[in-house]
C-alpha positions as a printed NumPy array, in Angstrom:
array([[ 42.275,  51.014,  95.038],
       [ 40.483,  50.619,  91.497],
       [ 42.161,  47.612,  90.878],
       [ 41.037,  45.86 ,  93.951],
       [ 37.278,  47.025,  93.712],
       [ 37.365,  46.048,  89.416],
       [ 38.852,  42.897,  90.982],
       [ 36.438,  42.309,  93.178],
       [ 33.747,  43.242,  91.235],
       [ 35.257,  40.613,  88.684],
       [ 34.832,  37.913,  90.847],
       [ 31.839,  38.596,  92.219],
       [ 30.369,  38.191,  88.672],
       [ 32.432,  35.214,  87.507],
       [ 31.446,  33.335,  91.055],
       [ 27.174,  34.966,  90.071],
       [ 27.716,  32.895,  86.94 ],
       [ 29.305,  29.834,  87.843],
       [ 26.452,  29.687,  90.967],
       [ 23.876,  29.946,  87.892],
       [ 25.347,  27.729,  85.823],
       [ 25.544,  24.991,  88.444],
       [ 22.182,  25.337,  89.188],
       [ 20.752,  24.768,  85.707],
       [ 22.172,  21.766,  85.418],
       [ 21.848,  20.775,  88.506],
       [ 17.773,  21.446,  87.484],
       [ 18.699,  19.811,  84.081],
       [ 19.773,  16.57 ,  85.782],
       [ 16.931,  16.32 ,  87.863],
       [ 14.495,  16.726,  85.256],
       [ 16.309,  13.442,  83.526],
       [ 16.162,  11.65 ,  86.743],
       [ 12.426,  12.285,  87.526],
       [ 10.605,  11.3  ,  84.159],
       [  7.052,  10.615,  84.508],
       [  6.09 ,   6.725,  84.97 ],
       [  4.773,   4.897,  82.026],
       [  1.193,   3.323,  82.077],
       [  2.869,   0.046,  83.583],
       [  5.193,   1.072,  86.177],
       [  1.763,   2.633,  88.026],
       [  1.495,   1.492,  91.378],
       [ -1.961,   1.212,  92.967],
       [ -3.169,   4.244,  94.56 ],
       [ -5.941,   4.68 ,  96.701],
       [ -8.339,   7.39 ,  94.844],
       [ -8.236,   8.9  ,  91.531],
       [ -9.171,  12.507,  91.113],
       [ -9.766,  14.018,  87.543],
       [ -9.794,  17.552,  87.474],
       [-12.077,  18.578,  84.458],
       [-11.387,  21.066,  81.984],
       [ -9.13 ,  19.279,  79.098],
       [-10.371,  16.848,  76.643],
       [ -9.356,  13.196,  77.53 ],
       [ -9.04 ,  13.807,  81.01 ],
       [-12.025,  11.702,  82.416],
       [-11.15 ,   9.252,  79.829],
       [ -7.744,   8.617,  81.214],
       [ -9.073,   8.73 ,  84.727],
       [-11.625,   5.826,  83.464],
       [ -8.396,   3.884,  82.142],
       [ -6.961,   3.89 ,  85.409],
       [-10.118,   2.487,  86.73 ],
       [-10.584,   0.008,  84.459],
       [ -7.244,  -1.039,  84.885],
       [ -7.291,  -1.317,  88.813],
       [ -4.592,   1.647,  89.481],
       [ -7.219,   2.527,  92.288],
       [-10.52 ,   1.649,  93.7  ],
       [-12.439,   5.02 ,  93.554],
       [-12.283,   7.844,  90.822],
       [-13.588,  11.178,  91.801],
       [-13.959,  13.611,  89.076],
       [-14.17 ,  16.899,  89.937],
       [-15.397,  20.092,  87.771],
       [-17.765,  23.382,  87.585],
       [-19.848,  24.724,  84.868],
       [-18.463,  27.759,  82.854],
       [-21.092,  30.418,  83.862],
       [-20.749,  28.936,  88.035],
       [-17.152,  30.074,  88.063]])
């Protein structure tokens, strides 16, 4: 009766791990697959939003602009002592 519940307990933990391990590199390959675009492969979009708060943000949202990626660029942000 030990055996069978060490046993079972055995596989329980050996099937726990091999369900984990799967599933990181199951997360690892989909990370390779789904890189972020470069600059070039942009399609056209219809808006672009900036959320503030990081330097070089509204820059880059102005480079998109400039470079047609979309007609409209909102930019959105609060002051420090609002929020």
């Amino acid at each position: 009766m030990i055996k069978f519940i060490l046993k079972s307990i055995t596989m329980t933990c050996v099937l726990a791990v091999t369900a984990i391990t799967l599933g990181y590199f199951i997360y690892c390959a989909t990370i390779l697959v789904w890189q972020t675009p470069k600059d070039e492969e942009l399609q056209p979009h219809d808006a672009i939003i900036v959320l503030t708060g990081a330097k070089g943000r509204i820059e880059q949202g102005f480079e998109l602009l400039l470079n047609d990626k979309a007609p409209k660029l909102l930019i959105s942000g609060v002051l420090n002592r609002l929020s």
